[in-house]
MDTraj code that builds the backbone (N, CA, C; nanometers):
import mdtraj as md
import numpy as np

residues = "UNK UNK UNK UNK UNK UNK UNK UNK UNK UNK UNK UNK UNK UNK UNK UNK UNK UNK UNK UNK UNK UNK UNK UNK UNK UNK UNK UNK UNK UNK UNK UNK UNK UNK UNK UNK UNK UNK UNK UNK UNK UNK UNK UNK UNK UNK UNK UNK UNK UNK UNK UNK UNK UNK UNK UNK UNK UNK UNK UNK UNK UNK UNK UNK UNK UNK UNK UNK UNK UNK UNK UNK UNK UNK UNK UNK UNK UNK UNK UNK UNK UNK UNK UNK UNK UNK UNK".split()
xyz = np.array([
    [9.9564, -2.0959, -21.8720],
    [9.9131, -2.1971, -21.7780],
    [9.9276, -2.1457, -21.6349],
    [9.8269, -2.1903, -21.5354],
    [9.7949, -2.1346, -21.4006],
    [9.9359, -2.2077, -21.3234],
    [10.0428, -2.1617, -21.2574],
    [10.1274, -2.2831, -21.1898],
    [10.0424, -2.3572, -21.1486],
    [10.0972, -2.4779, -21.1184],
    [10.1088, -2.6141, -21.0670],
    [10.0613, -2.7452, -21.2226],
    [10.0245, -2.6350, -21.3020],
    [9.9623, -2.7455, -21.3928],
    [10.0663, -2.7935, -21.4803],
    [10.1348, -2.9247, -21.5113],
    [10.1802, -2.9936, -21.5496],
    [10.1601, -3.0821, -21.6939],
    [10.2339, -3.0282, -21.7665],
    [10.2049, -3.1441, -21.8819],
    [10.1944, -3.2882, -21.8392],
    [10.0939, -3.3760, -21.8763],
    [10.0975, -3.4959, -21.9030],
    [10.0235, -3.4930, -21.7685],
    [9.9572, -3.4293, -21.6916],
    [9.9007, -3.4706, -21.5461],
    [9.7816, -3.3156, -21.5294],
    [9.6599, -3.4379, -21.4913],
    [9.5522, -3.3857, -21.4568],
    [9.5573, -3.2821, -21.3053],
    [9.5580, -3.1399, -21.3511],
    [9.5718, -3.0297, -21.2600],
    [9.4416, -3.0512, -21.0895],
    [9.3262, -3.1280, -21.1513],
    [9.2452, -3.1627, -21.0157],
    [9.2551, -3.3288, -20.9923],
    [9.3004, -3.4094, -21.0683],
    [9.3089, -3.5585, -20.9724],
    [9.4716, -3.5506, -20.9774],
    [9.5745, -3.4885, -21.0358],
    [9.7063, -3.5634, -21.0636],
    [9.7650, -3.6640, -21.1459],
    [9.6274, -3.7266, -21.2339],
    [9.6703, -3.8251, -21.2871],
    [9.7723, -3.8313, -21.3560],
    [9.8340, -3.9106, -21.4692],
    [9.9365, -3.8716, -21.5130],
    [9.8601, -3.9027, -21.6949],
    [9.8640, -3.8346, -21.7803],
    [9.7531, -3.8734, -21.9313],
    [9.8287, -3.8155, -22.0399],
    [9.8414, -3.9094, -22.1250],
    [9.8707, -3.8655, -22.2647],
    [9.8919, -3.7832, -22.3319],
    [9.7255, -3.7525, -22.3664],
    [9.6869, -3.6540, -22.4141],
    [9.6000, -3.5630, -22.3598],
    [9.6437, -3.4647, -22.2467],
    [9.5421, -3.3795, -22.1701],
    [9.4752, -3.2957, -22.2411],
    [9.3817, -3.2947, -22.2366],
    [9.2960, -3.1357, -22.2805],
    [9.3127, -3.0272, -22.1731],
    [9.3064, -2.8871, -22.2504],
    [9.3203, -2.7982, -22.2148],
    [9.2272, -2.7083, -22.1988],
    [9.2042, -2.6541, -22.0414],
    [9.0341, -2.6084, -21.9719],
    [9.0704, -2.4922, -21.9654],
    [8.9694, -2.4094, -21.9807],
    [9.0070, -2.2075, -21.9558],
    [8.9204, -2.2336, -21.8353],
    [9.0192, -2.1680, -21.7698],
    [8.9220, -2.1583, -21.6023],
    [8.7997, -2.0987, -21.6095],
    [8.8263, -1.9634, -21.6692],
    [8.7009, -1.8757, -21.7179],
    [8.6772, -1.8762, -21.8593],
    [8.5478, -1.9182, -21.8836],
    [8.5112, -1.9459, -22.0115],
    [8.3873, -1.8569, -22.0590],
    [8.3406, -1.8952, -22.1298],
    [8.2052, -1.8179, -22.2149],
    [8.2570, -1.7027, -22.2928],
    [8.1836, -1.5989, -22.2313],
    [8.2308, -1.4644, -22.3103],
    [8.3601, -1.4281, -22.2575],
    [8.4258, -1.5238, -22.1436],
    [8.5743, -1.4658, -22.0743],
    [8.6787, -1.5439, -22.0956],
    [8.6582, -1.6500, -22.2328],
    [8.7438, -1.7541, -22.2957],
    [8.8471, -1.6722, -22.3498],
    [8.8530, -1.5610, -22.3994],
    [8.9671, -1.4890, -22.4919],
    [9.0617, -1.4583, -22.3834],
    [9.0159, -1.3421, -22.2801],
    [9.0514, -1.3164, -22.1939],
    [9.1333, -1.4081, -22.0935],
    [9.0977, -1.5209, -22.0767],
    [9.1617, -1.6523, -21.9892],
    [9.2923, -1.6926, -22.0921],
    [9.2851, -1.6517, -22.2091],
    [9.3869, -1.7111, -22.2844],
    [9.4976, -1.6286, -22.3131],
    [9.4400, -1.4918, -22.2914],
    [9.5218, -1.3611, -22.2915],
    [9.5889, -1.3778, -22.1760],
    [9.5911, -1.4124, -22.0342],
    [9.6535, -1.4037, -21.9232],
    [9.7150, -1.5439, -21.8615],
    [9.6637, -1.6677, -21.9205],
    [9.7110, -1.7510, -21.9334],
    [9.6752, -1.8332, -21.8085],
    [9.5107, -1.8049, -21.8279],
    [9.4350, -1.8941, -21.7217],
    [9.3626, -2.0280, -21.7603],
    [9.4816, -2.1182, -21.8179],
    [9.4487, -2.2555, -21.8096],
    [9.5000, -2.3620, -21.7505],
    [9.4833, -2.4580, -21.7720],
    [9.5475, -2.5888, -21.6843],
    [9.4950, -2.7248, -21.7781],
    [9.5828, -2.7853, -21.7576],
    [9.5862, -2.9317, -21.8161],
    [9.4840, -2.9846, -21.7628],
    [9.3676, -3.1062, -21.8145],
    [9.2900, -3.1795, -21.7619],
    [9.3170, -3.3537, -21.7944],
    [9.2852, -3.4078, -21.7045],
    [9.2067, -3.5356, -21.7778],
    [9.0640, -3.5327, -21.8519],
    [9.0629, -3.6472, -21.9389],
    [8.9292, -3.6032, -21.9888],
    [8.8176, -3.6709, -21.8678],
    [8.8374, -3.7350, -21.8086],
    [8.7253, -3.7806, -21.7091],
    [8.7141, -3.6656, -21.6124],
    [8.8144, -3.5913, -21.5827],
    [8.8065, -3.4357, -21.4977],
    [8.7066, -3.3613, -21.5674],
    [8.7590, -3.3681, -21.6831],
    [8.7155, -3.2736, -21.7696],
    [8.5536, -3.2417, -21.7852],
    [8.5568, -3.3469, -21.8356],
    [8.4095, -3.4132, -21.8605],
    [8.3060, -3.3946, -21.7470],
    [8.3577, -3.4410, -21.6164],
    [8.2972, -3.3807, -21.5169],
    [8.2674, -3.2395, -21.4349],
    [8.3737, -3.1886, -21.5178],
    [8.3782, -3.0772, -21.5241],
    [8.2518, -2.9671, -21.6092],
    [8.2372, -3.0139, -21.7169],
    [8.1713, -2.9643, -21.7659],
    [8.0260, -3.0424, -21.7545],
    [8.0034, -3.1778, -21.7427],
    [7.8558, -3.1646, -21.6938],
    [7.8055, -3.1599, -21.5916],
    [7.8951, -3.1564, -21.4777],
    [7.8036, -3.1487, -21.3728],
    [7.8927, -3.0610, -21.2960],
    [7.9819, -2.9373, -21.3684],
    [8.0418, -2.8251, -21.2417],
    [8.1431, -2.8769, -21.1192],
    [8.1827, -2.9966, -21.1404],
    [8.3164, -3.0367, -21.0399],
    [8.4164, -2.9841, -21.0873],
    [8.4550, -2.8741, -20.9785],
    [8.5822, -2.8471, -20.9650],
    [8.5941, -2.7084, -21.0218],
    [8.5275, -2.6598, -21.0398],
    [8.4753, -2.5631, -21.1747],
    [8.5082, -2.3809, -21.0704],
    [8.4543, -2.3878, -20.9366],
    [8.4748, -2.2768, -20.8415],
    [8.6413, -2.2871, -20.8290],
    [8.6767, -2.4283, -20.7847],
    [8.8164, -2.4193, -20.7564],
    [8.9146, -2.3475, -20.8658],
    [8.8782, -2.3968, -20.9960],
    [8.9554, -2.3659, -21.1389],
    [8.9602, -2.1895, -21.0925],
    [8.8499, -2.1339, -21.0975],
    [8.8262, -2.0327, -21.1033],
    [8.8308, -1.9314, -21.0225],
    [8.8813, -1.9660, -20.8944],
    [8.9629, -1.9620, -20.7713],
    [9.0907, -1.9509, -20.7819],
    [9.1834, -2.0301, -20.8434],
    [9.2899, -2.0496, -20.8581],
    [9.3568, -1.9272, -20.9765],
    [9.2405, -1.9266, -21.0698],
    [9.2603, -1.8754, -21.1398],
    [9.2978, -1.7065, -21.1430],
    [9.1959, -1.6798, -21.0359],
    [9.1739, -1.5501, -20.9906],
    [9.3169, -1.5146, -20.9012],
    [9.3584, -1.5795, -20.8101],
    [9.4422, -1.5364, -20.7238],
    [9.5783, -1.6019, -20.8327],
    [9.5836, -1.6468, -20.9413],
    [9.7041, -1.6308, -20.9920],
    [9.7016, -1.4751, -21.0490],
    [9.6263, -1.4753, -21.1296],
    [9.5823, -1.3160, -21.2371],
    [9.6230, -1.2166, -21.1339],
    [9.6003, -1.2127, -20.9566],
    [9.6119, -1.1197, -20.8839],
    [9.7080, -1.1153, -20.8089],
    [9.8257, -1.2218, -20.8733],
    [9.9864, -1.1803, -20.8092],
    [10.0649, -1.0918, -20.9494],
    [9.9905, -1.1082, -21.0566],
    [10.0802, -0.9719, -21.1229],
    [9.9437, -0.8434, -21.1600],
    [9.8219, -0.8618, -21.0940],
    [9.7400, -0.7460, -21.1207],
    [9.6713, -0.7270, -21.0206],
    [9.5916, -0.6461, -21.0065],
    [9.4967, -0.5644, -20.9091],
    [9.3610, -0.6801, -20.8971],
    [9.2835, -0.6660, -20.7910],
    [9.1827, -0.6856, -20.7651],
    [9.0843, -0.5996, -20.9026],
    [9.0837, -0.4807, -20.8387],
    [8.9792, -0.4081, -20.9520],
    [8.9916, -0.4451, -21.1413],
    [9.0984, -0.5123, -21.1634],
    [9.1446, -0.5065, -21.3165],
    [9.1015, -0.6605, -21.3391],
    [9.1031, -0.7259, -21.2564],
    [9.0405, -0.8972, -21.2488],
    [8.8728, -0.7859, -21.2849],
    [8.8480, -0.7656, -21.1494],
    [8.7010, -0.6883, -21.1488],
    [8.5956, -0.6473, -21.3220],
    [8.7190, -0.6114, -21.3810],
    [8.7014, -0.4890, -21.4961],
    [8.6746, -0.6064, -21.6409],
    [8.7881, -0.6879, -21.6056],
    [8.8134, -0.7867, -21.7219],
    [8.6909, -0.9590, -21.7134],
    [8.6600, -0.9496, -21.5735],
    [8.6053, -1.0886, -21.5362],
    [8.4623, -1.0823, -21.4790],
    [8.4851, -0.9732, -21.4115],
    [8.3298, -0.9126, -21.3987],
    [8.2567, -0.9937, -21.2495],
    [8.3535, -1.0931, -21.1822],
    [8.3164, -1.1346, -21.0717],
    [8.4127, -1.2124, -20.9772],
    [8.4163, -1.1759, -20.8275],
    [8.5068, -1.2133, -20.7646],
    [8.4549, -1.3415, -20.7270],
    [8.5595, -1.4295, -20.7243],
    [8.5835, -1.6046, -20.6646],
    [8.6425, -1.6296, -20.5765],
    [8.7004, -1.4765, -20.4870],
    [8.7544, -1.5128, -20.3473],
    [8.6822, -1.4630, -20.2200],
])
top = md.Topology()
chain = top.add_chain()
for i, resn in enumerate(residues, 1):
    res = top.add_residue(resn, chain, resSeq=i)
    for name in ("N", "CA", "C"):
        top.add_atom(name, md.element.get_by_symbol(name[0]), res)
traj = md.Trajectory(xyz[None], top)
């Protein structure tokens, strides 16, 4: 998990939820990879949801995501593994 994300609380509103689902910042073909380094975060499902149909919040995730991965690795090894910079 990316810090700040919290069991039981939505990582982009704060809410506080049950049962959060769990978002890979970077997904598609870079879902394994996000799970290998431990680029997720708790959601709400109304985050969530908005998340996935209409791209809210989706740069930030992936933002966050990036500059966590790049306090224990390199720029170029994000580069190698992700294939695109978000900062």
């Amino acid at each position: 998990m990316i810090p700040g994300s919290r069991p039981h609380h939505c990582y982009l509103c704060g809410r506080w939820v049950e049962h959060p689902d769990t978002h890979h910042c970077v997904h598609g073909s870079r879902r394994q990879a996000a799970d290998k380094y431990g680029l997720t975060v708790y959601l709400c499902r109304e985050c969530h949801r908005a998340l996935h149909d209409k791209g809210v919040g989706d740069l930030e995730l992936r933002q966050d995501a990036q500059r966590y991965f790049e306090t224990q690795h390199s720029r170029s090894e994000w580069m190698e593994i992700f294939g695109k910079n978000y900062l």
